[in-house]
N, C-alpha and C positions, 0 to 999 in steps of 0.2 A: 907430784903430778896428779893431778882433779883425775877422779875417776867419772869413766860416764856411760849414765844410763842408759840404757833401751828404752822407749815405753810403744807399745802398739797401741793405735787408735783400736777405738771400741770399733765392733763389726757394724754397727750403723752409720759410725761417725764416718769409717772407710768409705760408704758406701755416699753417702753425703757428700764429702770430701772429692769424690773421681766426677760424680753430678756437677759440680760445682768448677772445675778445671776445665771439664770440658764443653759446658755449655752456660755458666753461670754470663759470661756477656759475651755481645756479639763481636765489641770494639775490645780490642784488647788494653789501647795506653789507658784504661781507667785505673788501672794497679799504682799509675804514680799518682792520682788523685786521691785513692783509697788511701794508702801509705801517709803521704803528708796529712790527711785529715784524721788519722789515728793520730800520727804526731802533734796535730795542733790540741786532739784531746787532752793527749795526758800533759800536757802543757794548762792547759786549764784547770785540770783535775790537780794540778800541784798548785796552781794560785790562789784553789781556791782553800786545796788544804792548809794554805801557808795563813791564810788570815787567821787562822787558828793555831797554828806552834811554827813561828817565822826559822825554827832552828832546820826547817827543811830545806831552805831557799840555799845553807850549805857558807854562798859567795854571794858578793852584787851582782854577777852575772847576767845580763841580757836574755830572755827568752827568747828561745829562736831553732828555727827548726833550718839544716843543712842537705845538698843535697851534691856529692862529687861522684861523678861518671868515669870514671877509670877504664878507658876504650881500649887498651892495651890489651887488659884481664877482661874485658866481657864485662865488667861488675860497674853494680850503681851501688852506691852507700846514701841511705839515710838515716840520719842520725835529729835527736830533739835531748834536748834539755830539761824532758817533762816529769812526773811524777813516778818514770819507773816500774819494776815490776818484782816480785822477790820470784823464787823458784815455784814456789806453791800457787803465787796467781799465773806463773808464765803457762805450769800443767787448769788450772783453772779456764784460765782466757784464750790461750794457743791452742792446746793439746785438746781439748774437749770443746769442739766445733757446734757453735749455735745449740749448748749445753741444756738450755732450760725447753727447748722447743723441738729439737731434733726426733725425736720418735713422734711428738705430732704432724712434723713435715713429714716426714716418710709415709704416715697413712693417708695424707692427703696427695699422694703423687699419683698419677694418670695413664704415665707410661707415652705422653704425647710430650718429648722431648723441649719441644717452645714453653707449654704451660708448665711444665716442673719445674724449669729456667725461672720464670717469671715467679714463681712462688717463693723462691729462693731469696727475693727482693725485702720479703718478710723478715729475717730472720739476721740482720745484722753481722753478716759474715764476709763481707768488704776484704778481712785482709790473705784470705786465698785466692784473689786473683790473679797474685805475684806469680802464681805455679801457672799461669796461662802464658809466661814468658821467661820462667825458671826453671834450670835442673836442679838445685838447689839453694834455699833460705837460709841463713842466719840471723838469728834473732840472740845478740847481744846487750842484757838490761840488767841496769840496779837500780832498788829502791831508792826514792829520795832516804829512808829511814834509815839503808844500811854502809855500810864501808866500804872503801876502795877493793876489800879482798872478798865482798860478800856477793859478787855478780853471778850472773845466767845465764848460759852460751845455750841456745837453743836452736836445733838445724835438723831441717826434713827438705827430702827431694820431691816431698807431699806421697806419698806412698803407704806401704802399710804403715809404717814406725815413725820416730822420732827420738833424736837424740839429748839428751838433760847433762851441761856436765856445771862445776862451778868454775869459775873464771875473776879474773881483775878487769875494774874498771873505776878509771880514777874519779870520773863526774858522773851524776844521777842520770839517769835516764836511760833511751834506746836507741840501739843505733842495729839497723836492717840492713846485710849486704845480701844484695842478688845477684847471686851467678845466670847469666843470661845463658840461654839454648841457642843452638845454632840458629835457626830458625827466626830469632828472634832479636839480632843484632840492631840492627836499627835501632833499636834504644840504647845502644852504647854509645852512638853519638851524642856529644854536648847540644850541639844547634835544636836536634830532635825533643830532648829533656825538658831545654828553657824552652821553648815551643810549650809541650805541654802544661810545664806549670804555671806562664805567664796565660794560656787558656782557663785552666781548673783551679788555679790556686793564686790568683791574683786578688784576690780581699780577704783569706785566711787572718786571723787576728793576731799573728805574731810574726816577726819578722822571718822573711826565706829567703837563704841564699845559694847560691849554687858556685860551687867551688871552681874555682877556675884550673890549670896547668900550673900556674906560677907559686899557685897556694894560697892566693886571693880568692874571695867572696865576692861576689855581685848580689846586690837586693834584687828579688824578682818582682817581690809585690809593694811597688813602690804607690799605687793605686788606692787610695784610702774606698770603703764600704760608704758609700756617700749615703747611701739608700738608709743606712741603720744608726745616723747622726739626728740629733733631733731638728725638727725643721725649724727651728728658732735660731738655728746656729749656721742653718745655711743661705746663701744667698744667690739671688735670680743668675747671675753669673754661673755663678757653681752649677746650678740645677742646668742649665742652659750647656756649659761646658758639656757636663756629663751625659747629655742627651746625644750630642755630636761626636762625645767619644765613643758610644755603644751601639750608636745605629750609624757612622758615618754617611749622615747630614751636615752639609755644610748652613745651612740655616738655621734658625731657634725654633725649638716646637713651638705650635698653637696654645699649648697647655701641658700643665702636669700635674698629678693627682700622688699624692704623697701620704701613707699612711701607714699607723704600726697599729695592731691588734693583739692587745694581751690578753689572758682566760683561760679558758677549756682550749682553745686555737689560738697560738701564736704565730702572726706571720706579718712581714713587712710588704707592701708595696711601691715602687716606686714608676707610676707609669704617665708615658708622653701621647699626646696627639701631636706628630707631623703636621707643619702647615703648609705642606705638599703633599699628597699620596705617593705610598708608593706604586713604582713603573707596574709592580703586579697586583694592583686591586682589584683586578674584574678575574682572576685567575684563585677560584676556591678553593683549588686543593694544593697554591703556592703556601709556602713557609712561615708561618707567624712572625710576629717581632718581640715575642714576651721570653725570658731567661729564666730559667727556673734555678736557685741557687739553694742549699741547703744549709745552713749554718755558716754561710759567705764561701760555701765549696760549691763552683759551677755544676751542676747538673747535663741542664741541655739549653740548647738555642733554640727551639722551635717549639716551647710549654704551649699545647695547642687547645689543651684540656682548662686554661684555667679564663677564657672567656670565649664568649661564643662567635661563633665566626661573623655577625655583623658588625661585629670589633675588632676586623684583623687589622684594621691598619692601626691600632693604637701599638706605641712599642713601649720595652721598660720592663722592668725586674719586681717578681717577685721570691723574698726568700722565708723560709721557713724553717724551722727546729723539729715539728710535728711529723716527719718525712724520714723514708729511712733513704742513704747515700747513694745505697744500690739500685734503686727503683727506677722503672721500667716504663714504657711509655702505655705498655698494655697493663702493668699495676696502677695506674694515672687514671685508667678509664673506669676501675672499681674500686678504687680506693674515697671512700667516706669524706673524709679531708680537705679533697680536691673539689668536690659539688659546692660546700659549703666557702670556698675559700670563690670559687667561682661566681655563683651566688651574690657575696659580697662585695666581689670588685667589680661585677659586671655595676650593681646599683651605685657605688661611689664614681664608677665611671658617669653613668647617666645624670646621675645628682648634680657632676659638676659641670656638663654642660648643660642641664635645668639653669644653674648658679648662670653661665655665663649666658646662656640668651636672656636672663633676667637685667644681668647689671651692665651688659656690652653684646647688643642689639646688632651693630657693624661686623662686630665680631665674631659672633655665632652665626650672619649671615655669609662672611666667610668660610668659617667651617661650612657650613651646609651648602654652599657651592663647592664644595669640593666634598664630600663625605656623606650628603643628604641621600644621595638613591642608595647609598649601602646599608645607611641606619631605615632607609624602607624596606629590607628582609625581614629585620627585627620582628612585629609582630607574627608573624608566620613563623616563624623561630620560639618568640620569646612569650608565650604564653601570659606566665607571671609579670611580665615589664610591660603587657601588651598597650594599657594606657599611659603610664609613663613615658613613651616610646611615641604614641602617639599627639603628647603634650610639647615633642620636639620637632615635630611637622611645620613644616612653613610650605604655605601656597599661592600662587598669585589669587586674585577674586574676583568678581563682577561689580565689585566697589569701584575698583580703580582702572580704567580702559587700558593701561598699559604696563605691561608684563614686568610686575613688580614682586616676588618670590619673597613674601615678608608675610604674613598673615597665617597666624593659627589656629587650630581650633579654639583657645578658648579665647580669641578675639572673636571668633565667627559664633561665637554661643554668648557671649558678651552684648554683642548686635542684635540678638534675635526678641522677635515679639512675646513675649507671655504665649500668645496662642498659635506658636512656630512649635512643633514638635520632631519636626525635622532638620537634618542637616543636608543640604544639597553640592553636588559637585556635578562637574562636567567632562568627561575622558574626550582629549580629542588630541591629530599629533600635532601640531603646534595648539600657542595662546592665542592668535588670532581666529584659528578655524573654532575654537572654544569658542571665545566673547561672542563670535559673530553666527553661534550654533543654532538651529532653532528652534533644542529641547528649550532655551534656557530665554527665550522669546516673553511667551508667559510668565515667567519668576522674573523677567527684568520690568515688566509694565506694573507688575506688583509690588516691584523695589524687594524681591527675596535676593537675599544675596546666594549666587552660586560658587563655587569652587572652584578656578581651573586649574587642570590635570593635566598635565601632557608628557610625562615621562612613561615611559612601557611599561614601568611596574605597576605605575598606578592602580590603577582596576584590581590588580588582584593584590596590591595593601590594603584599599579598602574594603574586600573581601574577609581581607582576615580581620581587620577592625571590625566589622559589621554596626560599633555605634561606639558612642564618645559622649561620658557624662549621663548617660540615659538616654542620649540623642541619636536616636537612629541614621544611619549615614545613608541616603540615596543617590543612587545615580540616576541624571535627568533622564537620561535615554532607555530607563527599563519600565515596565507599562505601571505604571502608578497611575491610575486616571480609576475613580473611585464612580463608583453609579451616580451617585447624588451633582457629581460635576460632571458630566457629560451632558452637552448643547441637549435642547426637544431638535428633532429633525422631524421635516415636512415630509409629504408621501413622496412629493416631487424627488427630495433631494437622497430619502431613504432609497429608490428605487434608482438611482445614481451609485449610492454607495453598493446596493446590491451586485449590480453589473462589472463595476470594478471590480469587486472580491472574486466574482464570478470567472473575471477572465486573469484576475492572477492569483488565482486559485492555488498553485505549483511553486509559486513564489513568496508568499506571505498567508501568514496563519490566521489571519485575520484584516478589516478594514474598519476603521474606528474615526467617528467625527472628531474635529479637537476643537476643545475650548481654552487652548495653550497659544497657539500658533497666531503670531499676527504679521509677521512680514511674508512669511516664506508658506509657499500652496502645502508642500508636504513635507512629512518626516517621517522614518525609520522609527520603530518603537522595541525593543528585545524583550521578551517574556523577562521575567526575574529570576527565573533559574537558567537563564543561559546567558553565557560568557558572550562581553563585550569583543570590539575588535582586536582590543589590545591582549587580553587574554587571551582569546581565540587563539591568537598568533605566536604565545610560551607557551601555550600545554600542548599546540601542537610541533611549535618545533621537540618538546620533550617527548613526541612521539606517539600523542592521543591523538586518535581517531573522533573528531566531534562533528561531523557527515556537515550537512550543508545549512545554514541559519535559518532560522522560518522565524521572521521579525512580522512587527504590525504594522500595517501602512495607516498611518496618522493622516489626514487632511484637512485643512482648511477651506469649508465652504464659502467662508466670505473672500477670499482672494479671486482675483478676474480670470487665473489660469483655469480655476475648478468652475465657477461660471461661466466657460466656454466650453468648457467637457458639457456642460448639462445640454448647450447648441448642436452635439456630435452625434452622430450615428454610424452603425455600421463599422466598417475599416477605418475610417476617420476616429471615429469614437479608441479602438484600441490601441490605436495607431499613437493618441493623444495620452493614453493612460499609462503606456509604455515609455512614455516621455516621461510624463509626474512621475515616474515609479524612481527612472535614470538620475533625475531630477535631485530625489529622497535620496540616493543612494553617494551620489557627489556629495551629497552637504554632508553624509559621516565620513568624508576621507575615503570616500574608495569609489571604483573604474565599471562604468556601465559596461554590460559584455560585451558591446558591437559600438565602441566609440566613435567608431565612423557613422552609422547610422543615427547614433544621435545628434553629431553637427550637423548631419543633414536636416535632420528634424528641426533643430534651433533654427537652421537658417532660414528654412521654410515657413513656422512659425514666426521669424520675428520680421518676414518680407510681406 
């Protein structure tokens, strides 16, 4: 009879060890993800030995890792067929916990319970979190290299010690039984288990089954790694399939963006645009659609880190090697890895719809009806992308009278004259109140093309744009009127303009002749640092204070309305300019303060 050893963990490893039990995660079924993804290693670690002395491989034997729940006893058994372990690696790999790193974890721990947790992510020690649902582990292993009689019965209740004795076992490999805690039964259920590993372990690269009652096997992972096949092998089908098997859509995405990155960073992408949104895209702090998978071991569903939120509605998997199993969503946010991996998927995203508004014009106008006011965050967000991002703008224009959303900046700089140094737009809430606006009066007798804007973000995307190509972007409606282009005024008419400014004084910061205006008597003019209406209206619902507007009252003296001001005096006189003022302030979209007073006014005036 095997005699068998004590061995006590080192006083740090203990100390490690009880961190790690009771706070290393928060979800506990991750111990059956851990588990099979040790299994699928040393399963690897034997193939790959075998290319070099096949006498390991033993039999033809199928690689395959096992997994039978015995609800009777409390116990789950996993067992692999992988490369094994001898006595000296089981005290190596088992017994002496996160061995090369362990005293540098402990100096860096904090004593704030969450952050020590999360550092623990570091340190590749996945297979202690059997003890967050164990009274006791068994860890029975032999070498691919040794004998039926030469095995390793190794078992702790995770405590001070651990036991070493030698044992039989007929095939190589390991096989883990878990005695479950009270506490903790629900994982003795079968239905509970295949749950889990058809979540977590559903593209593992060898075959997993889970042992039935009768002493039958069921495949779990009958699901092939689509994501990590080359794309020459797959087709529009498949990719289409797999899109509606992971985001259940019943439609074909818009697109898919497919890519493996070898080097310093290995990692796979495989992601979709929806040609629907989904129900929560205006909701910023709803759930991503990106999977984060490690070596084809699920991670999480909600990878929120790996593009930035005016890409939430793209869905699809990225998986990587570069990643440790355990990691955390607070390791994700400082983790190196993740910027760069972000980085890149965010621009192969953008690149590919550059690709498809270039080659399928219908197509991307599609997309952009449906996705255009979310990829307008973008620059405000995206710094680095801020022109590229901007190369994906579509606008209706002053080219075409009817609200046609297809025109881009470098169509609109395309157009422009040698001695155009600007690019002009117009914010208003509808395309008609725009076309028909009377900043954009003047630039249309000049044939300058304008912009129209009418969605709420606008104003403040081209805030953050501020210019495109070197071309500075303005808005008609902020005081750009340069000395050299402002009208000569006569005494007569200056002594008009006086009076007006005079008696609205409290209302506008100024009164300015216009050599813009040809249909319409007046307009509204905003200083350049202050926020149009549409802005106005998101900073302050976010809770800014921006006190009352002091715009400039713009006029046109050739119109007969201001030609009959110059006829007024008296009460008459402000009577009239309180009109033009109500006048200016209808053509931006917004409500004189006494609407009644001014239909009286209209009606008197036009009788």
């Amino acid at each position: 009879m095997a005699r068998t050893k004590t061995k006590v963990f080192q006083t740090e490893t203990k100390q490690l060890l009880k961190l790690m039990i009771h706070s290393l995660y928060s979800n506990k079924e991750i111990f059956i993800r851990e588990l099979v993804s040790n299994a699928s290693d040393a399963l690897d670690k034997l193939r790959f030995s075998a290319l070099a002395d096949e006498t390991l491989l033993e039999d033809a034997s199928e690689f395959g890792i096992s997994v039978n729940v015995i609800s009777a006893e409390n116990k789950i058994v996993i067992s692999d067929n992988g490369i094994g372990m001898t006595e000296a690696e089981v005290v190596e790999n088992i017994g002496t916990i996160a061995r090369s790193g362990t005293a540098s974890f402990l100096g860096n721990l904090t004593g704030d319970k969450k952050k020590d947790s999360n550092l623990i992510g570091q340190f590749g020690v996945g297979f202690y979190s059997v003890f967050m649902v164990a009274d006791k582990v068994e860890v029975l292993t032999r070498t691919a290299k040794g004998s039926s009689d030469e095995a390793t019965l190794w078992s702790s209740s995770g405590e001070e010690s651990y036991q070493l004795k030698s044992a039989e076992k007929e095939t190589r490999g390991t096989e883990i039984t878990i005695f479950l805690n009270d506490e903790n039964k629900e994982f003795a259920e079968k239905s509970r288990v295949k749950f889990l590993l058809e979540k977590y372990s559903q593209y593992i690269n060898f075959p997993l089954s889970l042992i039935e009652d009768s002493g039958e096997s069921e495949r779990i992972n009958k699901s092939e790694a689509l994501w990590l096949k080359s794309k020459s092998e797959i087709s529009d089908t498949e990719y289409s399939d797999f899109y509606k098997f992971i985001s259940y859509d019943q439609n074909d995405p818009l697109l898919w963006i497919h890519n493996k990155v070898e080097g310093n960073n290995e990692y796979t992408n495989l992601l979709y645009i929806p040609k629907n949104p989904p129900f929560d895209l205006w909701n910023r702090e709803a759930p991503r659609g990106v999977k984060l998978y490690i070596q084809r071991v699920f991670i999480m569903d909600d990878a929120t880190n790996f593009l930035p939120l005016y890409l939430r509605f793209v869905r699809g998997i990225i998986d990587t090697s570069d990643l440790p199993l355990n990691v955390s969503r607070e390791i994700l946010q400082e983790h190196q890895l993740v910027d760069t991996i972000k980085k890149s998927v965010t621009k192969k995203v953008l690149d590919s719809l550059i690709k498809m508004k270039k080659n399928s014009l219908d197509l991307y106008k599609e997309f952009w009806k449906e996705y255009g006011l979310v990829i307008k965050e973008g620059p405000a967000e995206d710094f680095e992308n801020r022109e590229l991002l901007a190369s994906l703008m579509l606008f209706a224009s002053s080219i075409n009278e009817e609200n046609d959303v297809s025109q881009t900046l470098d169509d609109y700089v395309s157009r422009m004259p040698e001695s155009q140094e600007k690019i002009y737009y117009c914010v208003a809430d509808t395309f008609e109140a725009a076309i028909n606006s009377p900043h954009i009066e003047g630039h249309k007798s000049n044939n300058t093309e304008v912009l129209m804007l009418t969605d709420r973000i606008d104003e403040w995307l081209m805030s953050s744009l501020m210019e495109y190509k070197g071309k500075e972007l303005v808005n008609v409606a902020k005081d750009d009127i340069q000395d050299s282009e402002k009208p000569k005024v006569s005494e007569t008419d200056q002594d008009v303009v006086t009076k007006i400014k005079k008696h609205l004084s409290d209302r506008v910061s100024d009164v300015v002749v216009s050599s813009r205006l040809v249909n319409s008597a007046t307009c509204l003019l905003l200083p350049k640092n202050e926020p149009g209406a549409q802005l106005r209206k998101i900073l302050e619902a976010a809770g800014q204070d921006l006190g009352e507007s002091n715009p400039i009252f713009e006029i046109n003296l050739k119109h007969k309305l201001l030609k009959r001001l110059t006829t007024l005096k008296g009460k008459q006189f402000s009577s009239f300019v309180d009109f033009l003022y109500d006048y200016a302030v209808i053509a931006e979209g917004g409500s004189p303060k006494d609407p009644a007073k001014y239909l009286r006014q209209l009606d008197k005036y036009l009788s």
